[in-house]
N, C-alpha and C positions, 0 to 999 in steps of 0.2 A: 504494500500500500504506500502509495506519495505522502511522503508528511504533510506537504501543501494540502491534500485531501483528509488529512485526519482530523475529524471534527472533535476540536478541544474543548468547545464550548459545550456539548452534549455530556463526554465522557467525564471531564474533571469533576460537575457535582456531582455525577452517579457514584464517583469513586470517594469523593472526599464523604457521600452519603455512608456508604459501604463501610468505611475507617468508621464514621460514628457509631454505626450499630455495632460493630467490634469492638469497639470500648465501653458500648453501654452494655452487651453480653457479659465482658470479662469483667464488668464494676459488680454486675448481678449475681454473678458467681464467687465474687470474692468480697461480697457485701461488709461480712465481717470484719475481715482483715483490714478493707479499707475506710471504715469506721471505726475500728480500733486505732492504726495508723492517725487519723483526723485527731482523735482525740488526746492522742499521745501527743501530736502538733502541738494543740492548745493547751495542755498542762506547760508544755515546755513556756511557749508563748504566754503565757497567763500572767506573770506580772507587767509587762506593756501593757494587756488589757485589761488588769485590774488600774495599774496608771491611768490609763485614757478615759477609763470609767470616772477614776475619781475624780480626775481635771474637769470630766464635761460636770461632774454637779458642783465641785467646789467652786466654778469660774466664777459664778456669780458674789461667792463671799468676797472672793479672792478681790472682784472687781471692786468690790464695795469696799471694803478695808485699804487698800488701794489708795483711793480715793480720799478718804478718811485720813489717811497719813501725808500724803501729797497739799493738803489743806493746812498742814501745820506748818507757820510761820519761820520754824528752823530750818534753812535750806539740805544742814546735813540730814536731816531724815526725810522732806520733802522730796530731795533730788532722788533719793535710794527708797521712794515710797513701794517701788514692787517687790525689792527686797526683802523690808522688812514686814509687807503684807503675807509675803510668803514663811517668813518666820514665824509670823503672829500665826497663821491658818496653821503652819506642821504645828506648833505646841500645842497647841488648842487639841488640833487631831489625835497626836499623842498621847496628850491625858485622858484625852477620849477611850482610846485603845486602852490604855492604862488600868480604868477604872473596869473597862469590861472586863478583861483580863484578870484583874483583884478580887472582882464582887463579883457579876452576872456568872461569869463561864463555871468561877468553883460551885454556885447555888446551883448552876444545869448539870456539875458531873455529878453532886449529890443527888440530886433527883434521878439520874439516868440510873446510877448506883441502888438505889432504895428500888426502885422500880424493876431492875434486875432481881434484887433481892426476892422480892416481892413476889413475881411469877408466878414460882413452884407452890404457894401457900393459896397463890388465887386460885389455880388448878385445881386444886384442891378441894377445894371450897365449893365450885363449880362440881367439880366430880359427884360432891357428896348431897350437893342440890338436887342434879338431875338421876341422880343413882335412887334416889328419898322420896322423887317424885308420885303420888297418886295412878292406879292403873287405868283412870278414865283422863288423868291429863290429857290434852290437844297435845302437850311438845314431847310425852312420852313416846308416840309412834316414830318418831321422828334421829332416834338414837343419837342424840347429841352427845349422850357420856361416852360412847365408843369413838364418835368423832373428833371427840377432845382427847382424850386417850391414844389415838392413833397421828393424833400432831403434837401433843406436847411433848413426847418424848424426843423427838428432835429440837425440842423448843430448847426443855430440860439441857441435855446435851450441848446443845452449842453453847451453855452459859456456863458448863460446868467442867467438859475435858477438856486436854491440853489445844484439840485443835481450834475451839472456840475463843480458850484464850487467845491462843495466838492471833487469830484472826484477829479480836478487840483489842489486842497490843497493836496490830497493824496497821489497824486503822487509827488509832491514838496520834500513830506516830505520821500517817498521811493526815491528819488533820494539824500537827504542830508543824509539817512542811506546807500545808495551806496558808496559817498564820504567815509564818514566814514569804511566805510569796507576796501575801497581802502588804503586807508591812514596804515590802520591794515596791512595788504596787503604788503604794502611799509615795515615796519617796522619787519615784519614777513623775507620779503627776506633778509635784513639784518646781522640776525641771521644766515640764513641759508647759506650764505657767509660764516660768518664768524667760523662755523663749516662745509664748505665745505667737509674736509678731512674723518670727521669722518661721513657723509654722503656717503662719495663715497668708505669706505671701507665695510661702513655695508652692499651696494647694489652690492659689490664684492663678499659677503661673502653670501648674502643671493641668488645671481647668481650660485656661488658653491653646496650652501642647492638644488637648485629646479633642477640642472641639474646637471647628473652623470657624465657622459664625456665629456670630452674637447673639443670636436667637435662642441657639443652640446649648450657649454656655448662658444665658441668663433662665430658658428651661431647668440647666442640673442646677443651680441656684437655687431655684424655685424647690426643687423635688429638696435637695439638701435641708432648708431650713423647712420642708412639709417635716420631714423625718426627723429631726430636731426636734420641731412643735408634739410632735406624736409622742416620740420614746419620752422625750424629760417630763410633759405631763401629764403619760401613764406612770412611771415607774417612781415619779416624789411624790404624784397625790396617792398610788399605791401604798407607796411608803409611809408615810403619815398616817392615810387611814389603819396600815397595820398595825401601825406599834398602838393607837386607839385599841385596834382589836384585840391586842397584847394584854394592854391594861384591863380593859374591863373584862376577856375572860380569866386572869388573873386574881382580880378582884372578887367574881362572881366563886371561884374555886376556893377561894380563902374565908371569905362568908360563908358560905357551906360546909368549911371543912375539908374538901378534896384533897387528898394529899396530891404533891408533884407538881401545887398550883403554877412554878415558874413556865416549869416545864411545859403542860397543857397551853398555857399563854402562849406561849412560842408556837407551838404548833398553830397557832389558834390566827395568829399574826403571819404565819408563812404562809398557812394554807388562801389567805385573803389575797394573796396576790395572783389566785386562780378564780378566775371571775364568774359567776352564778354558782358554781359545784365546791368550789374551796372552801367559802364558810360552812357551808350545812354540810361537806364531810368531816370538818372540824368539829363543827356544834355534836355531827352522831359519834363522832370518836371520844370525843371530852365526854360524851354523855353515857357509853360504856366503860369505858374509864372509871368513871365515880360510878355506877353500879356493880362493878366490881370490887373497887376498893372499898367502897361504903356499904350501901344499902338503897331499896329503890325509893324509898323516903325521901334520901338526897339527892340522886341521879335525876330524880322528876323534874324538881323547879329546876336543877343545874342546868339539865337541856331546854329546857323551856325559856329561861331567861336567856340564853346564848341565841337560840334561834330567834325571840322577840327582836332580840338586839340586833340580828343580822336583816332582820325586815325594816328596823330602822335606818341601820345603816346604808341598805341600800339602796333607799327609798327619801332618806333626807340628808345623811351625812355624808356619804360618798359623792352623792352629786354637786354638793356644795363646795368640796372639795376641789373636784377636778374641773369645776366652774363652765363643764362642757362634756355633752357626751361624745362618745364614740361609735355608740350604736353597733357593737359589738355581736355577731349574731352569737346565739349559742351551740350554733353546727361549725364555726368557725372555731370558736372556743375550746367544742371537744377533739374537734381534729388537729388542734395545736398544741393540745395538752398530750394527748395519745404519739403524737409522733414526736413529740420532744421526750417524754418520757420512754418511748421503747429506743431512741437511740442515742441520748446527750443520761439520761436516769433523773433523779429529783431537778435537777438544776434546768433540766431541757423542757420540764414541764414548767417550772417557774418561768422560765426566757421564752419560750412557744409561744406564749400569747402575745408579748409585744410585740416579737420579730414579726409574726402574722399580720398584726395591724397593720404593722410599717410597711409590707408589701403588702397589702390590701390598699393604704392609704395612696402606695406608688401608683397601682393601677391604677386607681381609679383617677387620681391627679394623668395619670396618661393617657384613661381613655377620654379625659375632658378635655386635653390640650388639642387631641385628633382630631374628636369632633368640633373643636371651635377654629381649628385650622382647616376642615372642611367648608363649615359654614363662611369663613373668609375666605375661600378661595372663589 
């Protein structure tokens, strides 16, 4: 065949077509591997992006204290106002860190501790409830005592021989290499404050490099601070709201009596940053919890006031919060929470949701710039 006759224009996307499907076979078959790979990345990478995380919420202190120092009539601290905003924010940050570290985290290993403890006695307990049970009970048919029996002894087990130890040594010591990242993390934003400028000109410049026209580069502008506007005020009115959610189911477990109140609060404060289904699997978890620990006397109003509370909160307190909805569906929500969970684990079901938004929010900012570039054309 004449090369002059060989039509490149036909065969090059059927082949470059071909190439994709053979990378998307070989990614499908080795899902694993390369999701394991991914995430080993991002542990490596994780203090940069705990850095970048903290710069994007501190910017705002940073700018304001900043400010506040730059106002003061001594030119030597005026002139070196970013400096020493940047100093002023790490101390601040540090004793932050500090107090969690002295007070919060010892009160969550004693509760994780007692609750461990705890277990084998609840089991128990349960055993001898449903074993005691009436032969016309409803949950008698239902062999709950063999079912509990046929999982707690793996429960048992993992808390008690060496390989269970081990395991919770393991993790100990992957959670005091997270601190530490963290810590890296903090100190990383820092820096990146304090060359903010020369950060925000190279991503000006390299905006310029990857788009040719103006249109174009003042479009990613647009999408940029969409995505901006999105993450920071899902994830600090999240924020806010949970640590509310922190306190008062805290508060509500302490009243009652619950033991592990720190504890259940935390959960109670993480699980809100999963939107419609996090509270109320918190509110039924905290509310098994204390019927267990307790009695159904106090498990009653425990759940009762938690759940009141999250129809409040969802209904007056959160909205005023985040001063704008998102209109979040809840088929979105479970499909963001189920895939971040089956391949990122806790952390990917907390992060699903906003990432979701933010490419929800992309579209649809892109399918409205088409259509109003149709309509001008």
């Amino acid at each position: 065949m004449n090369r002059e006759n060989f039509p490149k224009a036909k065969w090059i996307p059927i082949f470059i077509i071909a190439v994709l499907l053979m990378l998307v076979y070989f990614a499908i078959g080795h899902l694993p591997e390369i999701t394991s790979a991914i995430g080993e990345f991002f542990r490596v990478i994780s203090p940069l992006l705990y850095g970048i995380l903290f710069a994007y919420f501190i910017y705002n202190p940073h700018r304001a204290v900043e400010k506040l120092y730059s106002m003061i009539r001594w030119k030597f601290i005026s002139k070196r106002a970013r400096g020493f905003s940047t100093i002023t924010i790490f101390l601040l940050l540090l004793l932050l860190v500090i107090l969690i570290l002295s007070f919060v985290l010892p009160a969550l290993f004693i509760s994780v501790i007692d609750l461990a403890n705890s277990i084998p006695g609840y089991i128990m307990d349960a055993l001898n409830y449903f074993d005691n049970l009436p032969d016309d009970s409803v949950l008698a048919g239902f062999n709950i005592a063999d079912i509990i029996r046929d999982s707690s002894g793996d429960i048992i087990n993992l808390l008690i021989n060496p390989a269970g130890i081990e395991q919770a040594a393991r993790g100990i010591v992957s959670f005091a290499g997270e601190i530490f990242r963290v810590i890296m993390g903090l100190v990383i934003s820092l820096y990146i404050l304090l060359d903010r400028e020369r950060i925000g000109v190279f991503f000006k410049r390299l905006n310029r490099a990857v788009f040719k026209t103006d249109a174009k580069r003042s479009r990613s502008v647009k999408y940029l601070k969409q995505i901006n506007s999105v993450l920071f005020t899902f994830i600090a009115s999240k924020g806010l709201d949970s640590i509310i959610n922190f306190i008062v189911a805290t508060a509500v477990c302490l009243i009652f009596g619950v033991p592990f109140a720190l504890l259940l609060g935390l959960v109670m404060g993480l699980f809100n940053f999963i939107p419609y289904i996090g509270s109320i699997i918190s509110a039924l978890l905290i509310g098994v919890i204390a019927l267990i620990a307790t009695d159904f006397s106090t498990a009653l109003p425990v759940m009762i006031c938690l759940l009141v509370f999250n129809q409040l909160d969802a209904n007056f307190i959160e909205p005023r919060i985040m001063k704008s909805s998102f209109k979040i569906s809840p088929i979105l929500v479970i499909i963001a929470v189920v895939i971040g969970g089956a391949y990122f684990g806790i952390v990917g079901m907390f992060l699903g949701v906003p990432i979701a938004v933010t490419i929800k929010q992309i579209l649809l900012e892109y399918i409205s710039s088409s259509e109003q570039h149709k309509e001008d054309a």
